[in-house]
C-alpha positions in Angstrom: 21.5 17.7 6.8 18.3 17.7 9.2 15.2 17.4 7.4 12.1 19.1 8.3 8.6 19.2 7.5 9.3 22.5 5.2 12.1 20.5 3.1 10.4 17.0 3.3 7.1 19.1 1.8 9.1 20.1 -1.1 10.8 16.9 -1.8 7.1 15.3 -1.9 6.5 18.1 -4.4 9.2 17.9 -6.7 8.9 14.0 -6.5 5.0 14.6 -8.0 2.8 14.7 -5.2 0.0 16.6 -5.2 -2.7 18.9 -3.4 -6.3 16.1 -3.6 -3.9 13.3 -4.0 -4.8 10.0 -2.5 -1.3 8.6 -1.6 -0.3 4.8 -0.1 2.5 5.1 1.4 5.6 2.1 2.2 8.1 3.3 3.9 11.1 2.8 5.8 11.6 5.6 8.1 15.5 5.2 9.0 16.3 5.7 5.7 14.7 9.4 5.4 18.2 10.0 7.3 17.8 12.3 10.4 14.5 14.2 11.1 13.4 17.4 13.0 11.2 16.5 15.6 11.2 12.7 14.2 7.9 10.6 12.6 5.6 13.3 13.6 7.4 16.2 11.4 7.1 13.5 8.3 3.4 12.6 8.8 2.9 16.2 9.1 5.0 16.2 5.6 2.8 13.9 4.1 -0.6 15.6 4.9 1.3 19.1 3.9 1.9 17.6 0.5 -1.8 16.1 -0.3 -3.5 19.3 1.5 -6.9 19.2 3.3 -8.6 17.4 0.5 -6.1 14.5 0.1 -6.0 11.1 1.8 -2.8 9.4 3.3 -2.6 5.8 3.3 -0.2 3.3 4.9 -0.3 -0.5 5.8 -0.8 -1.7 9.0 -1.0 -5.4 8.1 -0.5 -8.0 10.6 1.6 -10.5 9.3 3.3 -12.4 12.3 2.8 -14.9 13.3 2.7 -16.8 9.7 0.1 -19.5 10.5 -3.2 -16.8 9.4 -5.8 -18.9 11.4 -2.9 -17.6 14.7 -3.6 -14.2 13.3 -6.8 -14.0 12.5 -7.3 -15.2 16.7 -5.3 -12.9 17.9 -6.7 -9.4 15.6 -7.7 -6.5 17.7 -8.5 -3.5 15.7 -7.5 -1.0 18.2 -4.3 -2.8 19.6 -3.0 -4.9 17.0 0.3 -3.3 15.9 1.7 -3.3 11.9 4.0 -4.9 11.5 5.2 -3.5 8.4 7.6 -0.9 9.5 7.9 2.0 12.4 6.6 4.5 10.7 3.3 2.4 9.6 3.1 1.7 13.6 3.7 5.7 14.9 1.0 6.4 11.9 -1.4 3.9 13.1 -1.5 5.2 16.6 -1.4 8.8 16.0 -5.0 10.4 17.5 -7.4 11.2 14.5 -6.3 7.8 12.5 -8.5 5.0 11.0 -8.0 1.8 10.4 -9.9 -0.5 8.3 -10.8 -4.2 10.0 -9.1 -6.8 8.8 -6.7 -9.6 10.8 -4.3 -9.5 8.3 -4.4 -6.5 5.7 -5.7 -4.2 6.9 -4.8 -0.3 5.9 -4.5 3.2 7.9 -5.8 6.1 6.6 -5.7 10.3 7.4 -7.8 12.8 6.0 -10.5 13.3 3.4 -13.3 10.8 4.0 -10.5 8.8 5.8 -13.0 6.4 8.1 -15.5 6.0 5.0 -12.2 4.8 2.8 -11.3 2.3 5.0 -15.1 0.8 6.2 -15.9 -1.6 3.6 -13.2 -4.9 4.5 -15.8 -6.6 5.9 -17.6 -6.4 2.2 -17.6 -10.3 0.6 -17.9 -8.0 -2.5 -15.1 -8.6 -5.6 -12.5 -11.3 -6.2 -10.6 -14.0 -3.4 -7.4 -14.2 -2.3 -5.8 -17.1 0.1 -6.2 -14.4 2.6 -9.7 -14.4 3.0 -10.9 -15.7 6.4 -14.7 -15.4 7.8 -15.6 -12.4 9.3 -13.9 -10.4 7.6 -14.4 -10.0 3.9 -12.7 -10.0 0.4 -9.0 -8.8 1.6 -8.5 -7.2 -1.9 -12.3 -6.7 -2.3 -14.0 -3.8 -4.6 -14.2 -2.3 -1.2 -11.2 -3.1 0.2 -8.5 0.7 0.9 -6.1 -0.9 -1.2 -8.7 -1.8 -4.6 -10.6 1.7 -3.8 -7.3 3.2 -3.9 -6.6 1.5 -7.2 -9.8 2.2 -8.6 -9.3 6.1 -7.8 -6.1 6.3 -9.4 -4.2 6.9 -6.3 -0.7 7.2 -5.7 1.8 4.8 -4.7 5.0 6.4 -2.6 7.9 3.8 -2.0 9.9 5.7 0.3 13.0 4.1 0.9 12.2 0.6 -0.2 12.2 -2.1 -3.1 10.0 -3.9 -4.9 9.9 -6.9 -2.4 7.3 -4.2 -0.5 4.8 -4.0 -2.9 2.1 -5.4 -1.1 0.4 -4.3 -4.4 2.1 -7.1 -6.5 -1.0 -9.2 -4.2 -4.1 -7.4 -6.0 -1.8 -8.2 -9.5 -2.0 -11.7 -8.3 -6.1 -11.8 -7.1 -6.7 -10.3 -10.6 -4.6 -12.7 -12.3 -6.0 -15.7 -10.8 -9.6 -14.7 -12.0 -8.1 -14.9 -15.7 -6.5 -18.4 -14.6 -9.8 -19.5 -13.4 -11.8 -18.6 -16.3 -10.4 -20.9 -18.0 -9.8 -23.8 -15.1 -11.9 -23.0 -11.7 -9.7 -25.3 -9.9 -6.4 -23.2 -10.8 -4.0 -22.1 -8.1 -3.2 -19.1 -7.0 0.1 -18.1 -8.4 2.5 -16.3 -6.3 4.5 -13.8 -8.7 8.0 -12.2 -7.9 7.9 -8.9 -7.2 11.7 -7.9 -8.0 10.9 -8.9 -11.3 8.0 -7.7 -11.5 9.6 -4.3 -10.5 12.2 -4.1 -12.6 9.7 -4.6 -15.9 7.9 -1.5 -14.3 11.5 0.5 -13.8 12.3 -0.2 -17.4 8.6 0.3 -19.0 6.6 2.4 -16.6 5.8 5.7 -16.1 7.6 6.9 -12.6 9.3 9.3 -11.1 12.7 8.6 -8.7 13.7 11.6 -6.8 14.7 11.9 -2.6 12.4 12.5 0.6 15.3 13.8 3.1 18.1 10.9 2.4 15.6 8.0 1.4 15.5 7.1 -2.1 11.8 7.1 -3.6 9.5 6.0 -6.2 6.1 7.9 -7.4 3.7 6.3 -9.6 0.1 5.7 -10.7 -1.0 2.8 -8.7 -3.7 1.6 -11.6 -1.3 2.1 -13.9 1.3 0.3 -12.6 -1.3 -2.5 -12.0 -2.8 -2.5 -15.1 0.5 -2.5 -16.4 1.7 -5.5 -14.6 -1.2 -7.5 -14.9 -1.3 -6.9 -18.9 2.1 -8.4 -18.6 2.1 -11.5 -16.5 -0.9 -12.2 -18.8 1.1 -12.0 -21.9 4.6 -13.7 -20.9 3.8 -15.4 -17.3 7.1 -17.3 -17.2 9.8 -14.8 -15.9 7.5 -13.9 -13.8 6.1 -17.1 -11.8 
């Protein structure tokens, strides 16, 4: 069956999205299955779904090549593509999109307030992370899209893909290294896994699964489910290191 933006609407519905909702989106297109009029119908879908006062957010982060200082030299706000999926590219180019600036994590946004959600990456304002490079500020700053999001209780959409794309699983880690270096302010940053991370949140959290088209989703709470996380790795860090 052929989805289109009518039916991908009410899937977003029934899956818990709603009108004002501010929604961060990862995504793997192909596996929506096939789609009226392709990308465009299931952006249209999207801003549908959170209505003219929502906000629709997706990655475009710049992760190749690996070496950061390669990145970093080679960041171009208006050119550089994501490189976090085909969708996160069509929705980064579409006319009427903003993109906050940052060489490596930096985040797309459409509709309420969009370009005021995304300005603040340059802010040296909240925590580090090893992604951090001058000029650009704290990558998962207080003023950073993803934090704001987090702070606002947004909504996290997983369309399609695992836990191993939960770029989120990153602010669970800048948090957690502040309570690591309370204690010791020459303590790493610890890199956590996500699957397991994931699958603590499957079994414990409150989600909901449901289908957009063929593509097999996840909803939730993004403070929640960081909270949540974070209470955890700080009570029982082992399975989780």
């Amino acid at each position: 069956m052929t989805a289109t933006r009518q039916t991908l609407c009410r899937d977003l519905r029934e899956l818990g999205v709603e009108p004002g909702d501010i929604l961060f989106i990862h995504s793997s297109f192909k596996s929506i299955g096939p789609v009226a009029d392709g990308a465009g119908t299931v952006v249209q879908a999207f801003e549908d779904a959170v209505g003219p006062d929502g906000l629709v957010l997706m990655p475009s982060f710049h992760l190749v090549p690996k070496d950061r200082e390669q990145r970093a030299a080679q960041w171009n706000l208006a050119t550089t593509p994501s490189t976090v999926g085909w969708l996160s590219e069509y929705f980064r180019q579409l006319p009427g999109t903003v993109r906050s600036d940052h060489y490596s994590h930096s985040v797309a946004a459409r509709g309420q307030r969009a370009a005021d959600f995304v300005a603040g990456h340059l802010s040296e304002a909240g925590f580090p992370s090893p992604w951090d490079r001058a000029p650009w500020g704290k990558t998962y700053g207080f003023n950073s899209p993803m934090y704001r999001a987090y702070a606002a209780c947004g909504k996290l959409l997983m369309l399609g893909v695992d836990y191993e794309t939960s770029t989120y699983a990153h602010l669970v880690e800048t948090l957690y290294w502040q309570y690591l270096r309370a204690s010791d302010s020459q303590a790493p940053y610890a890199g956590l896994k996500r699957p397991a991370l994931g699958a603590f949140w499957d079994e414990t959290g409150n989600l909901n699964r449901g289908a957009l088209g063929q593509a097999d989703c996840r909803l939730f709470g993004i403070r929640p489910y960081v909270d949540a996380l974070l209470n955890e790795v700080n009570r029982n860090p082992d399975p989780y290191l």
